[in-house]
C-alpha positions in Angstrom: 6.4 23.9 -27.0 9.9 22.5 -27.0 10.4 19.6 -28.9 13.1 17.4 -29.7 12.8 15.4 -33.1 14.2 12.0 -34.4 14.3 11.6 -38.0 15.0 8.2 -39.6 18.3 7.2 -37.4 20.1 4.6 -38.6 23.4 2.2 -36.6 24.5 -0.7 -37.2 27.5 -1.6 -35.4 29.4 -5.0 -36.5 26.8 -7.7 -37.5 24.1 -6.1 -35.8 21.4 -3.3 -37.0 20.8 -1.4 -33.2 18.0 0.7 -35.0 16.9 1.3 -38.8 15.8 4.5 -39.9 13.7 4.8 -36.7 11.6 8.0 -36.5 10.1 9.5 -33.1 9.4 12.9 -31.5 10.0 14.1 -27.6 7.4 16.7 -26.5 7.2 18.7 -23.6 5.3 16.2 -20.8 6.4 13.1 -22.4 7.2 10.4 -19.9 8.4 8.1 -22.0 9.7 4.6 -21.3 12.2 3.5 -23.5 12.8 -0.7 -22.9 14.3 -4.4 -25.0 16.4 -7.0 -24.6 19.7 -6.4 -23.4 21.8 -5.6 -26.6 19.1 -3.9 -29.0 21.0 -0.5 -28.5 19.1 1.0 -25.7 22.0 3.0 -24.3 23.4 3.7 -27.9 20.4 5.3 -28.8 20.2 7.5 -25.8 24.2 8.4 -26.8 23.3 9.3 -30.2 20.2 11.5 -29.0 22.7 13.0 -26.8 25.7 13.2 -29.1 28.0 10.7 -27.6 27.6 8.1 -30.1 27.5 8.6 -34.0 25.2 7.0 -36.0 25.7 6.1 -39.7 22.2 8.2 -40.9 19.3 10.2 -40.5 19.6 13.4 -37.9 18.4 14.4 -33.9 16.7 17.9 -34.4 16.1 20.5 -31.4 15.3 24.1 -31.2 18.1 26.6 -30.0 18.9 26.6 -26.3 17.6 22.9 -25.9 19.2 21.5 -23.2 19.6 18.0 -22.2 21.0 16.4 -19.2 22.0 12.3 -19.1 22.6 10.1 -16.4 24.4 7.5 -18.1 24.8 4.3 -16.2 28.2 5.0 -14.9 28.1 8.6 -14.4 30.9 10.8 -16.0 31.8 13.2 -12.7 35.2 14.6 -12.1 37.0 12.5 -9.3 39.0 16.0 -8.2 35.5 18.0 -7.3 34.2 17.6 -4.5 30.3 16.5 -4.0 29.0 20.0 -4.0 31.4 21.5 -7.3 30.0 18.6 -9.6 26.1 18.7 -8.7 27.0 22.2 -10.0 29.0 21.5 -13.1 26.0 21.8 -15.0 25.1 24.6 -17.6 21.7 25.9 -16.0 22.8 29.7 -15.7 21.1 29.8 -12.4 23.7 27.5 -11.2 26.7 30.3 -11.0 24.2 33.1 -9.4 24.2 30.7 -6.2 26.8 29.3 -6.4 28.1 33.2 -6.0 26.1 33.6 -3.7 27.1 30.3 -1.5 30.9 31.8 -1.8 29.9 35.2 -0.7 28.0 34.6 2.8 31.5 31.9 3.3 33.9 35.2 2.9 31.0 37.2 4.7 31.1 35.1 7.7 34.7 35.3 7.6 35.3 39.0 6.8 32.4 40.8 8.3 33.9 44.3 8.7 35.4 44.3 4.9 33.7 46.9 2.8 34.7 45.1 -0.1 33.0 41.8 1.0 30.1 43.0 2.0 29.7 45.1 -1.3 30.2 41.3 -3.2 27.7 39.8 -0.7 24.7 42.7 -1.2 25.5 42.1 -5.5 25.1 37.9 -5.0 21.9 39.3 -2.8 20.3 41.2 -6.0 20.9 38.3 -8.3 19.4 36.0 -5.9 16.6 38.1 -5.8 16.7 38.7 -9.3 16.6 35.0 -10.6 14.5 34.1 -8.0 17.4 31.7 -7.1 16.0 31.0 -3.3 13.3 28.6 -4.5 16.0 26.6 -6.7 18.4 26.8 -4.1 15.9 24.9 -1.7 14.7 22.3 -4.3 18.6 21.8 -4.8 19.2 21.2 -1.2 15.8 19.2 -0.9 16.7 17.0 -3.7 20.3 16.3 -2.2 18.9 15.2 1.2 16.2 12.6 -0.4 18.9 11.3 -2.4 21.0 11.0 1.4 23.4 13.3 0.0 25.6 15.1 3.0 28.5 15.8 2.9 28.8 18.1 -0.1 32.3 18.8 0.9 33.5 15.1 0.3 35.6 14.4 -3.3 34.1 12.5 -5.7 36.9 10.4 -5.8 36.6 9.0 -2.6 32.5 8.0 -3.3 31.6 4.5 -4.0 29.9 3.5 -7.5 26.6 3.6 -6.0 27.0 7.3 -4.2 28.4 8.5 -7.6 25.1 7.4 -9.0 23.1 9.0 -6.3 25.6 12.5 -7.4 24.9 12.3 -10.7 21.2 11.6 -10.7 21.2 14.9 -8.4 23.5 16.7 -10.5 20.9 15.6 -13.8 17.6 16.6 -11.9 18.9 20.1 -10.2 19.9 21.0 -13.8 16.2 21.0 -14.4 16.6 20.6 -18.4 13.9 20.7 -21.6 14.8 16.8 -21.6 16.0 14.5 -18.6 17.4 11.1 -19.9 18.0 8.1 -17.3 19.3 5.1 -17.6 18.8 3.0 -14.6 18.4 5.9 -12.3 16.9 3.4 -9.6 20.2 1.1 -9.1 21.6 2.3 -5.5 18.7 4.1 -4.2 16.4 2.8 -1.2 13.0 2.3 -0.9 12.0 5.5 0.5 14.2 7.4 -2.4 12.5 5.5 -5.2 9.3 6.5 -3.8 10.4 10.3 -3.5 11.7 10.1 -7.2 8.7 8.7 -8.6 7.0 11.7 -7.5 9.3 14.1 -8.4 9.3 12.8 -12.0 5.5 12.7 -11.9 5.5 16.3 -11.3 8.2 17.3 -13.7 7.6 20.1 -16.4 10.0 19.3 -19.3 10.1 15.6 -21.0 11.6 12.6 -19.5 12.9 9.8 -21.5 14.1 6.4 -19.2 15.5 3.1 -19.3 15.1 1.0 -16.5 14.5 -2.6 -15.1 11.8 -1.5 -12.6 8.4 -2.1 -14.1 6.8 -0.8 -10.8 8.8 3.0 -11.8 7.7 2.1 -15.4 4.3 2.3 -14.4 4.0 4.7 -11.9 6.2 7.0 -13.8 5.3 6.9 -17.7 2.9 7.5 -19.8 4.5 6.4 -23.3 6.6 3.3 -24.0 8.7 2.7 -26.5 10.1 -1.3 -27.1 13.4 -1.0 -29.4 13.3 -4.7 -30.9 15.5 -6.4 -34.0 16.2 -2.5 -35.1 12.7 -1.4 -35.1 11.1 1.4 -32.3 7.2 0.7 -31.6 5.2 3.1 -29.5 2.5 2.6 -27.1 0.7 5.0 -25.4 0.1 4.9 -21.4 2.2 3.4 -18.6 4.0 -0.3 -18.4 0.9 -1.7 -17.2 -1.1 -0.7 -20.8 1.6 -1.5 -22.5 1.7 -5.0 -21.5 -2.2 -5.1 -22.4 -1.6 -3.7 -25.6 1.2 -6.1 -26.8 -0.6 -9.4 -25.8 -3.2 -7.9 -28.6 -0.3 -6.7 -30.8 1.2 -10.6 -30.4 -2.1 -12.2 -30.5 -2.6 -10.4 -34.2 0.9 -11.5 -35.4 0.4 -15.0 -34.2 -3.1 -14.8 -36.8 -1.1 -13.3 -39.5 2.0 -16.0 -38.9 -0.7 -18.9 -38.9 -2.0 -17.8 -42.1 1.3 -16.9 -44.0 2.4 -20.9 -42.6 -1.1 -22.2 -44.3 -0.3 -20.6 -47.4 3.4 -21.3 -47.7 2.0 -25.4 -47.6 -0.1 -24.7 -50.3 3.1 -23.3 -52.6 5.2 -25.4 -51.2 3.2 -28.5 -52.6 2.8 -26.6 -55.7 6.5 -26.0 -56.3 7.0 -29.8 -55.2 4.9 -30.6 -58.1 7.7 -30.6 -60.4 8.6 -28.5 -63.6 5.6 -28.9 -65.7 3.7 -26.9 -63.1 5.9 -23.6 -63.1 5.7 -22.6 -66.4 6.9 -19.3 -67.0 3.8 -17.7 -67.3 3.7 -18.8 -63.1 7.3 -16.5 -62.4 5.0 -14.1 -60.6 3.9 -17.1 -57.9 7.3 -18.5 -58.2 8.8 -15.0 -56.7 5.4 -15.0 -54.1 6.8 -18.3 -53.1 10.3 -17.2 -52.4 9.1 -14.6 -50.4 6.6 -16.7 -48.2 9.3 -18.9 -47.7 11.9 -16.2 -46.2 9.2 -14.5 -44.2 7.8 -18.0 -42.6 12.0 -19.2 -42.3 12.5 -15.7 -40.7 9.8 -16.3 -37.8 8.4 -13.5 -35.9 10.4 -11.5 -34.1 10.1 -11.3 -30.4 12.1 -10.0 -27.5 9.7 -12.9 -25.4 11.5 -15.8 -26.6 13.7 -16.0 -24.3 12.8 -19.5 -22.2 14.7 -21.4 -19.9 14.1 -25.0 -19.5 16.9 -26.9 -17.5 16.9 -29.3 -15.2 18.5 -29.7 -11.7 19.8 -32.1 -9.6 17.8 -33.5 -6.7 17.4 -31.6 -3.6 17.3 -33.3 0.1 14.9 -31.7 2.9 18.2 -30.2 5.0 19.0 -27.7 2.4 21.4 -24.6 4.4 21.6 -24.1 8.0 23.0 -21.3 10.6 23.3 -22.0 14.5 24.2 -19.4 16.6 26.1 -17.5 13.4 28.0 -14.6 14.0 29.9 -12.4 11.0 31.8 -9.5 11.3 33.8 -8.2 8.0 36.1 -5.2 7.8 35.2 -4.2 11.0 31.6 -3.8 9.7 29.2 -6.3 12.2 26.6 -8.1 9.4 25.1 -10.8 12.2 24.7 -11.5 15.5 24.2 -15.1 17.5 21.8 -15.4 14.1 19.6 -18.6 13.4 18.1 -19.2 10.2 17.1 -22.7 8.9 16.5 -22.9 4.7 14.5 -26.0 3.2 13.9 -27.1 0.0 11.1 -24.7 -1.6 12.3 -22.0 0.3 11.9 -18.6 -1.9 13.8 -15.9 0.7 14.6 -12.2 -0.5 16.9 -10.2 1.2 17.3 -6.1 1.4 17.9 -3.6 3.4 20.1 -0.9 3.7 23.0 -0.1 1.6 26.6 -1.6 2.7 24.7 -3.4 5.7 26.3 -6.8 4.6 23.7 -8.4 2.2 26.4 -9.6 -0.2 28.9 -10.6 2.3 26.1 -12.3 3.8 25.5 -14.4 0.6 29.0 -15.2 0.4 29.0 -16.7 4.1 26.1 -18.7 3.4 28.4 -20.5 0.3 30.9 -21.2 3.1 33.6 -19.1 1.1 33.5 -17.0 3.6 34.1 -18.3 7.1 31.9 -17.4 10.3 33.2 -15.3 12.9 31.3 -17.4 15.0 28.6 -20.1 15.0 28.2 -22.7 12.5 27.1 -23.3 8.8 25.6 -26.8 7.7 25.1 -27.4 4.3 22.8 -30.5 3.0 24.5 -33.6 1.7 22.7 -33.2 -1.7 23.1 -29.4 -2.1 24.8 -28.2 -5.2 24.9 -24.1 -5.1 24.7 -21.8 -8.5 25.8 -18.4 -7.0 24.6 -15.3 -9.5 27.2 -12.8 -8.0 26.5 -9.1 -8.7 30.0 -8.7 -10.5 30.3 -11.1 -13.4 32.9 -13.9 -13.3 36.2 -12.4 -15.7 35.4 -13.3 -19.1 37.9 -13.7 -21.4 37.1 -10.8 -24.1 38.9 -12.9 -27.2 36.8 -16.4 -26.6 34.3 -16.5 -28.2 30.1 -17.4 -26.9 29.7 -20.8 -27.7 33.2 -21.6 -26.5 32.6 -19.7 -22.8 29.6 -22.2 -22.3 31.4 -25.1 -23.7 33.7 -25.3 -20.4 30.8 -26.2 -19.0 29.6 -29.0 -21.4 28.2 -29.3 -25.1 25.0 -29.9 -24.0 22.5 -30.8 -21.3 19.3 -32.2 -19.9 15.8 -30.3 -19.9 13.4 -30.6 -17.4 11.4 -33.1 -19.9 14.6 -35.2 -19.6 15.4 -34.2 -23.3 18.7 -33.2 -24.5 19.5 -29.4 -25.6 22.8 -28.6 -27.2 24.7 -25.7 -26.1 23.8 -24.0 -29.9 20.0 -24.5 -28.8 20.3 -22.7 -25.6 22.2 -20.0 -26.9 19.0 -19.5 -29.2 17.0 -19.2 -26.4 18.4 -17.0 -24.7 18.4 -14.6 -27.4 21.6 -15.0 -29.1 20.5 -15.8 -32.5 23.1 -18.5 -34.6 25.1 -15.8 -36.5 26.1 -14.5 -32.9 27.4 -17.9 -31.9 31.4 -17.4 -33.0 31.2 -13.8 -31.9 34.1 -12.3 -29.4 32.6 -11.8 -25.8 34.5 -8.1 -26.2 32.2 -7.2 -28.7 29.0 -7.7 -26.2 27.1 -5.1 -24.6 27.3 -5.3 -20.5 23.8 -6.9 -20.4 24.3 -9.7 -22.8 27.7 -10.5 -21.1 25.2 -10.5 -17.9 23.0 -12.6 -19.6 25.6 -15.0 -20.9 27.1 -15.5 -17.5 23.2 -16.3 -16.0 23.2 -18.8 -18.8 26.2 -20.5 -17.8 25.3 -20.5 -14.3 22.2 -22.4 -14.8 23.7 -24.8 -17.0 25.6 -26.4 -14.1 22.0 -27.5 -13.0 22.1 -25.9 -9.0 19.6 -27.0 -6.8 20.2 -24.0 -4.2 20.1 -20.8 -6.1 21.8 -17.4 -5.1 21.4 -13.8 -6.4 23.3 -11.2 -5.7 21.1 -8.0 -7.3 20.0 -10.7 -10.3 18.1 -7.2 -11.9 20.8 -5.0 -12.5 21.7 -4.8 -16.3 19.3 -7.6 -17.3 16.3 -6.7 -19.3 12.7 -7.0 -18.8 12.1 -9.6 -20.9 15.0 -11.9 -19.5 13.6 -10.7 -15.8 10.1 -11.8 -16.6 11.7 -15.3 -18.0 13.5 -15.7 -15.1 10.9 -15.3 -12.5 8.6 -17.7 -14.1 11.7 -20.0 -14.1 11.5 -19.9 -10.4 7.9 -20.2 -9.7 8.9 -24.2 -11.1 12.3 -24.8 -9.6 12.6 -27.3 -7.4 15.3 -25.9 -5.2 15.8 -23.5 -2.8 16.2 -19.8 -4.2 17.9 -16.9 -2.0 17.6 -13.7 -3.6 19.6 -10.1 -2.7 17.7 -7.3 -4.4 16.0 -4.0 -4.6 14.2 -4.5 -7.1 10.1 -4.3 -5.3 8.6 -6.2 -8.3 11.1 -8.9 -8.5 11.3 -9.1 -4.9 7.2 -9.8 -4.9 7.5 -12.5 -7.5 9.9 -14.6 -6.2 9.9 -14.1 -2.4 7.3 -14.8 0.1 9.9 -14.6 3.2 12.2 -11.7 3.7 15.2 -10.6 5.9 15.7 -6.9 6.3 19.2 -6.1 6.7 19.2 -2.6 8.8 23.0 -2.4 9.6 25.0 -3.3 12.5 23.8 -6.7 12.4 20.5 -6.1 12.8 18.0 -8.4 10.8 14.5 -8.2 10.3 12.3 -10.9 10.1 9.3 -10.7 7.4 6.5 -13.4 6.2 4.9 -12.2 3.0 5.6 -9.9 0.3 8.0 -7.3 -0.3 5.2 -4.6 -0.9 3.3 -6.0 2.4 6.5 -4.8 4.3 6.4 -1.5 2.9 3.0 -0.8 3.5 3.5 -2.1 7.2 6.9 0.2 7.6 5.2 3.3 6.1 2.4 3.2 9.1 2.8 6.2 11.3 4.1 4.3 15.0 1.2 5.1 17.7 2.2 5.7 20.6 0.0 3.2 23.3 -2.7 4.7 25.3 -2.7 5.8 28.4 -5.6 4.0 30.2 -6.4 1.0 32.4 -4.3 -2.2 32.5 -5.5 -4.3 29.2 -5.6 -7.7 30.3 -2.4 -9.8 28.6 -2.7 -11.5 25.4 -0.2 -14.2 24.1 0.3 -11.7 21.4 1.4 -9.2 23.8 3.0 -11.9 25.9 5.2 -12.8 22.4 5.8 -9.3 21.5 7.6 -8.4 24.9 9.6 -11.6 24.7 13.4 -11.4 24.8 14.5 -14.9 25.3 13.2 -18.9 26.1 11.4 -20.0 28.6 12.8 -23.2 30.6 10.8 -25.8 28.9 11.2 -23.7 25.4 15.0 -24.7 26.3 14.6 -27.9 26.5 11.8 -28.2 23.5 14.7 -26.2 21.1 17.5 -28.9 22.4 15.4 -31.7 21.1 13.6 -29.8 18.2 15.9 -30.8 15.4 16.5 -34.7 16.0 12.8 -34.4 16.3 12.5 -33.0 12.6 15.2 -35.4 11.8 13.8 -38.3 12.8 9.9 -37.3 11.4 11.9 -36.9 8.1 13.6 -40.5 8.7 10.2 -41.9 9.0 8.8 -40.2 5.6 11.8 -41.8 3.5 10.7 -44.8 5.1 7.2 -45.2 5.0 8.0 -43.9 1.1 9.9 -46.5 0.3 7.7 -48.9 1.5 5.1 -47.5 -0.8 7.6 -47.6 -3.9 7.5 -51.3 -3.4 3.9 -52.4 -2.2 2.7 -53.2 -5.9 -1.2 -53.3 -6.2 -2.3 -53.8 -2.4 -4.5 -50.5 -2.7 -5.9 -51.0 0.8 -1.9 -51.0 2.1 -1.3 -48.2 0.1 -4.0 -46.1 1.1 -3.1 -46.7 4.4 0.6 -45.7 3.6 -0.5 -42.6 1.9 -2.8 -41.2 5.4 0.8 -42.2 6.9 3.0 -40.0 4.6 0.0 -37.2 5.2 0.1 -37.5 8.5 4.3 -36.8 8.6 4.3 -34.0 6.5 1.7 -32.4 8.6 4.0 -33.3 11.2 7.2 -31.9 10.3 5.6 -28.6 8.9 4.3 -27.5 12.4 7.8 -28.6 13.8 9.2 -26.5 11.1 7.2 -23.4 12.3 7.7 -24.5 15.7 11.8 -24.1 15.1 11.6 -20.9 13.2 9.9 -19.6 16.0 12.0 -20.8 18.8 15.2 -19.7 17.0 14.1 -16.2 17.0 15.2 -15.9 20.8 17.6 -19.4 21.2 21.0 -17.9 22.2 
């Protein structure tokens, strides 16, 4: 059994310790999960297993004729090859019999009548036959097409970031090695390509080590984790979903063990208060426990959990964001069509679809940056926007942390209306005090992400959008975050891929198919999947069924005349409902103790918000065929 073999690895790199003389071991159906916060030296530690990085002790041991293959998060492929030359760059010896092969039948087919050809051709036969190259050559061409891989002849130069990704995750997995290593391996893939690659992996023969944002690939994937936290690697056996039961026990037993060292330090701390006739030196040895109860309780526990957000927001009016009639086209690339879409307060919308269909752009046009082609954008008197973009803002690599969120203030106001300095924050989001003065250059890609999220919700938005929020932020940040939005107050608008992200914070969903087509979805994100994946049937043929409404509303294509007149009159209706709920509020704020008026008051303000929600469904039904 090949097996790969980590033996007390130490790095520290500037003021941080990445790992301290951790020790592990890689066997042969390991499918292992490697996660922490952004910053702990996940991707160094998969560059020193690899040999990238250095590390400053202990050694990576593997038999003779290991091999490894690494899909780093940018992938390294030569911009001069073209798609087909670099998914065969790799060392698998297999790789040059068909790639003979490939370049014989292409002379072949252009020199039939050539003795010397055809003597090459029958030789790149034999070793086919030989190496039993056929079945690799169809899982190589299998795994290209899953990964909507095409045109092999295209340069890599000419790919975008996310097709190079796709390329080198199919370069890593035709090379078939003793140990696979991803990082991030799901960014740019769809749906349906996830779904493939999950099973792929599941069925894999060699070891797989990944690190990845996805929890649902976590789970369905794994069958070890490994959580790299404050230099230290722990192990748990099973998928992300044991895991998760195995570290609220883990935490639950540290918590006992924190309680008790807390009720103990009291105890010497009284005792050294006592004053100097109560240490003599015959008591050194509980002086010295005393010291170190002190710098263990100081120290806290450790945990890549503590990340908490707890900012406030400015109020939020009913009319949040609305599109009449909106039309975009960018670079020649349609992203909407005569599109209607009306956002309120509470509103939790996702959006995905397919890659390069116009979800971003589609963000930006919302913030009224970007102007309509046609239609128009209204955006609520009270609405204040933080916009999460999927690039981060330019940072300026020689300021340093505390001063980036400075620009925005020195401190601000929590949801409990207390204050919270801009050195409190940074604390809980993970950036411990001593990291406070450092240079933004010296931060890994995810802190800089996390830094930049920070800053973002510090200007208190009551409209929130984000552009592919899970890319390069870590679980624990991820998990933080969606909680935050279960209690905001706003509106949030999300762009992702992410499936468990999307379930958590979405219950309504536009599909962006291209071409300016755009689903419409109620629910969650894995609802929609299980609806798309149905196999279509085909109707029946048999007798007339008598019509339905459903039916009626499935073959509709556009309003009838009194829906016309009902969606000219629809929004001064909503308008003037809402006018009546401020007012009838107001009133209440200054009844005083007439309980029977109140009451009264109170059916009244039930009554309206009954009111206006049927109008809202009402509209959002209507504007699904208003032109």
């Amino acid at each position: 059994m090949q097996t790969l073999a980590v033996e007390d690895l130490t790095k520290i790199y500037g003021e941080k310790t990445l790992f301290d003389h951790i020790s592990f071991m890689i066997k042969e159906g390991d499918r292992i999960g490697l996660i922490g916060t952004n910053g702990t030296g996940k991707t160094t530690l998969l560059n020193a297993i690899t040999g990238l990085d250095s590390y400053d002790a202990g050694s990576v041991v593997t038999p003779k004729q290991y091999r490894i293959s690494y899909l780093q998060q940018i992938p390294q492929l030569n911009d001069e090859l073209s798609i087909m030359a670099a998914v065969f760059a790799g060392d698998n010896p297999i790789f040059k019999t068909i790639q003979e092969y490939e370049g014989a039948l292409q002379q072949l087919g252009e020199q039939a009548t050539n003795e010397k050809v055809q003597e090459r051709y029958t030789k790149a036969e034999q070793a086919m036959n030989r190496d039993d190259a056929w079945t690799a050559d169809t899982q190589i061409k299998s795994i290209l097409n899953q990964l909507k891989i095409t045109d092999l002849k295209q340069k890599i130069g000419t790919l975008s970031g996310g097709q190079k990704k796709r390329v080198g995750l199919a370069q890593v997995l035709i090379e078939a090695p003793d140990l696979l290593i991803l990082d991030e391996p799901t960014n740019h893939l769809d749906f349906e390509s996830i779904a493939w690659l999950e099973s792929y992996l599941s069925n894999y023969k060699g070891a797989l080590l990944v690190v990845t944002h996805d929890r649902y690939f976590l789970d369905r994937v794994t069958n070890q984790i490994y959580e790299l936290s404050f230099g230290k690697l722990e192990a748990y056996e099973g998928n992300y979903e044991s895991y998760l039961g195995q570290k609220v026990k883990r935490d639950a037993t540290a918590s006992e063990q924190a309680a008790k060292q807390k009720k103990l330090y009291k105890k010497e701390l009284d005792w050294m208060h006592a004053g100097a006739k109560a240490r003599s030196t015959k008591q050194q040895a509980r002086i010295n426990r005393f010291n170190d109860l002190k710098e263990s309780v100081s120290g806290g526990t450790n945990s890549q959990d503590d990340v908490d957000i707890n900012l406030g927001q400015q109020r939020l009016g009913k009319k949040v964001l609305q599109l009449k009639d909106a039309s975009l086209t960018f670079h020649d690339h349609v992203i909407m069509q005569s599109f209607d879409l009306m956002i309120q307060g509470g509103a939790r919308l996702g959006i995905t679809g397919e890659n390069g269909a116009g979800k971003t752009t589609f963000l930006k046009a919302l913030t009224g940056k970007l102007p309509l082609t046609s239609g128009t954008l209204i955006l609520g008197e009270t609405v204040k926007i933080g916009f999460y973009t999927q690039i981060t803002e330019p940072m300026d690599p020689d300021k340093r942390l505390i001063t980036y969120l400075q620009e925005v203030g020195e401190q601000v106001v929590n949801k409990n209306g207390d204050t919270v300095s801009v050195t409190q924050l940074l604390e809980q989001f993970l950036f411990p005090r001593f990291m406070h003065g450092t240079l933004i250059r010296k931060l890994s890609g995810g802190e800089k992400r996390r830094l930049y999220l920070l800053k973002i919700l510090m200007t208190q938005p009551n409209v929130l959008l984000l552009d592919e929020p899970t890319n390069n932020l870590d679980i624990g940040t991820l998990t933080v975050l969606e909680n935050y939005l279960k209690t905001f107050n706003g509106a949030v608008i999300t762009v992702s891929h992410d499936r468990y992200f999307l379930d958590h914070v979405a219950d309504e969903l536009l599909i962006f198919a291209g071409n300016g087509e755009i689903e419409r979805f109620t629910g969650q994100l894995s609802d929609y999947l299980k609806e798309a994946a149905k196999p279509k049937q085909t109707a029946p043929k048999a007798a007339p069924v008598q019509k339905t409404q459903s039916t009626e509303q499935a073959k509709k294509v556009k309003l009838t005349y009194n829906e016309k007149k009902e969606w000219a009159t629809i929004e001064a209706t909503i308008d003037g409902l809402e006018q009546q709920l401020e007012q009838v509020q107001k009133e209440m704020a200054s009844n005083g103790a007439d309980y029977g008026k109140l009451a009264e008051q109170q059916r009244a303000v039930d009554e309206l918000n009954q009111q206006i929600e049927e109008k809202m469904q009402r509209w959002d039904y209507l504007s699904q065929y208003a032109n």
